[in-house]
N, C-alpha and C positions, 0 to 999 in steps of 0.2 A: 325822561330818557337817561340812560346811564352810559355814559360816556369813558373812553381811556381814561380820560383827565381826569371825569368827577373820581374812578379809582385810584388815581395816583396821586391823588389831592388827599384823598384821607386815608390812605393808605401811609403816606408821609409823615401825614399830622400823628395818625395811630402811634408812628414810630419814634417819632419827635419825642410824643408826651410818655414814651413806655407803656400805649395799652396792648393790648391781645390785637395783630392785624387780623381784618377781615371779619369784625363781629359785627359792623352796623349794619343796620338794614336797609336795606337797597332805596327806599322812600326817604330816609333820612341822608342819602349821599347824593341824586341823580341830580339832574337838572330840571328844575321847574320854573317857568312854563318853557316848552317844549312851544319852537319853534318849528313849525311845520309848511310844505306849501301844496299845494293842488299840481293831480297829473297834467294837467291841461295849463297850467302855468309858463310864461314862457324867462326860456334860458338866460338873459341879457340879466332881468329882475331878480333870478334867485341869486344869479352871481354876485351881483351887486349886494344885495342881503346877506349872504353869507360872509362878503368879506365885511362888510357892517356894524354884524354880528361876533368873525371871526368863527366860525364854525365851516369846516370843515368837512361835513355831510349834515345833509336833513331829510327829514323823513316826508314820504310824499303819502299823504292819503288822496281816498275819494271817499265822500260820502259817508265822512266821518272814522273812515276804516283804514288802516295800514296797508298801503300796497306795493310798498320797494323803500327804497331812499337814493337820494340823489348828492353824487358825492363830489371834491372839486375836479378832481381826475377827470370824469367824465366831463363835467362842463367844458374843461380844459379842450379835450380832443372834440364834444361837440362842436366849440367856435373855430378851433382849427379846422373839420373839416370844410365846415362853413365856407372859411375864406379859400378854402382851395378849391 
């Protein structure tokens, strides 16, 4: 996964050392392994993981496949509406 960060991170570095920004290839910048969780997973779990992790958003597959991602924002107003 490619992140603000992983860009800002070697975008920096690029700038730092005087190379050309924006020339590396995207597998050599992103974030591996890509933490991921299930649609059916429940909200309590991923928050706690996220902030664990310190990430921000994560991607939610099924069945191997990409199908949104879930971000703190939402979690945020999920638990809120919760308690109200």
């Amino acid at each position: 996964m490619l992140s603000e960060l992983d860009c800002l991170r070697n975008l920096l570095s690029e700038a730092y050392n005087g190379q050309a920004m924006g020339g590396e290839a995207v597998a050599l910048v992103m974030t591996t392994p890509v933490t991921t969780c299930a649609a059916d997973a429940d909200i309590i779990s991923i928050a706690e993981s996220m902030l664990e992790n310190k990430q921000r958003r994560r991607p939610v597959v099924d069945q191997g496949k990409l199908v949104g991602q879930i971000t703190c924002r939402q979690l945020l107003g999920a638990l809120l509406d919760f308690e109200s």
